[in-house]
C-alpha positions as CSV (number, residue, x, y, z in Angstrom):
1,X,-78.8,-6.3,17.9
2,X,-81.5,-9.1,18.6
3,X,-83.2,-10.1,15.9
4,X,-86.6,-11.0,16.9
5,X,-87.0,-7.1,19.0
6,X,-85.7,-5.9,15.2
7,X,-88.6,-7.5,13.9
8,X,-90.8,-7.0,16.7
9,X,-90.2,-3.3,16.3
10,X,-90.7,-3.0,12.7
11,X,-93.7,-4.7,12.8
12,X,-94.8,-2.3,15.3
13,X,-93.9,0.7,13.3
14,X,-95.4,-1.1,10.0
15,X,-99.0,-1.7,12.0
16,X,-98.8,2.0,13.0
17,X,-98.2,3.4,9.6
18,X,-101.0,0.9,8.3
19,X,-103.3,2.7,10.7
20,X,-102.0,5.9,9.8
21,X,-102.8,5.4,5.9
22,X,-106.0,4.3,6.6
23,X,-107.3,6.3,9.3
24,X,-106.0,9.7,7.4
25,X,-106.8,8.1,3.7
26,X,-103.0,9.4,3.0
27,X,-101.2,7.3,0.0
28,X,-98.1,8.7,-0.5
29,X,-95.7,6.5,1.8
30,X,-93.8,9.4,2.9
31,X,-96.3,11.3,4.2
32,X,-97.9,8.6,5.8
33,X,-94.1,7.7,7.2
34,X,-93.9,11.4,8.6
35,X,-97.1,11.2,10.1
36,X,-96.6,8.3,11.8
37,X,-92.9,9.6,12.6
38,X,-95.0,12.4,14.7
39,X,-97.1,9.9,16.7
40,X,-94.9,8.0,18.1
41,X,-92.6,10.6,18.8
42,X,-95.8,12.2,20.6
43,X,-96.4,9.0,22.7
44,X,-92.7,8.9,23.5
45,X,-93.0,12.7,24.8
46,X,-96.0,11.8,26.5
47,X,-94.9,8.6,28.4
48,X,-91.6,10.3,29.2
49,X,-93.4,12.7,31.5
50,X,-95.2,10.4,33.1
51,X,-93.0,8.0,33.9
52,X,-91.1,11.6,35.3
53,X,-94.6,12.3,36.9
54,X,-94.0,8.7,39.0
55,X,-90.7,9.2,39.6
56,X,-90.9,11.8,41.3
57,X,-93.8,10.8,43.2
58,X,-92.1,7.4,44.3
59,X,-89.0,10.0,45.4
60,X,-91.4,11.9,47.6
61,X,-92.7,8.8,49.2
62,X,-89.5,7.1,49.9
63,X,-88.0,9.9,51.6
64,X,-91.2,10.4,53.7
65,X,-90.8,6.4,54.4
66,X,-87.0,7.2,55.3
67,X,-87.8,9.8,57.4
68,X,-90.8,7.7,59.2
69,X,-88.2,5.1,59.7
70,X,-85.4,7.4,61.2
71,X,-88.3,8.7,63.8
72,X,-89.2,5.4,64.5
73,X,-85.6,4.5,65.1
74,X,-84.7,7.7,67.2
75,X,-88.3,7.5,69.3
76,X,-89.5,10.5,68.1
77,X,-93.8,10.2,67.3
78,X,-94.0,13.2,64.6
79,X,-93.3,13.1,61.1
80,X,-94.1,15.5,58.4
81,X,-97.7,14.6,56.5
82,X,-97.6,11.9,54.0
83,X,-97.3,13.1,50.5
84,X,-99.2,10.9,49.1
């Protein structure tokens, strides 16, 4: 809906199908559109399970942190080992 991201993102996807043509010496815009289709959508896979790698890292740590807190709080000196 905002213009300038529209424009932001097809320039993005133009720059990676420039690299695409070049890099694999492919001409025919479709195959170069497929290829580049494929990328991305290997990036995308890619960062998603990372960013689920650091989610669930920051979980761990946060409940270790709420659990510190709650021994803190209720006097007691042992926790469970860090997790990170």
């Amino acid at each position: 809906s905002d213009p300038e991201y529209a424009r932001s993102v097809a320039r993005f996807v133009d720059e990676r199908m420039r690299e695409v043509a070049d890099r694999q010496g492919i001409t025919s815009p479709a195959r170069v559109a497929i290829l580049t289709l494929l990328n991305i959508a290997d990036e995308l896979q890619r960062e998603r399970r990372r960013a689920d790698r650091v989610s669930d890292s920051v979980e761990e740590r946060s409940r270790y942190l709420s659990e510190l807190i709650a021994a803190a709080v209720d006097g007691k000196t042992h926790v469970a080992k860090d997790p990170a």
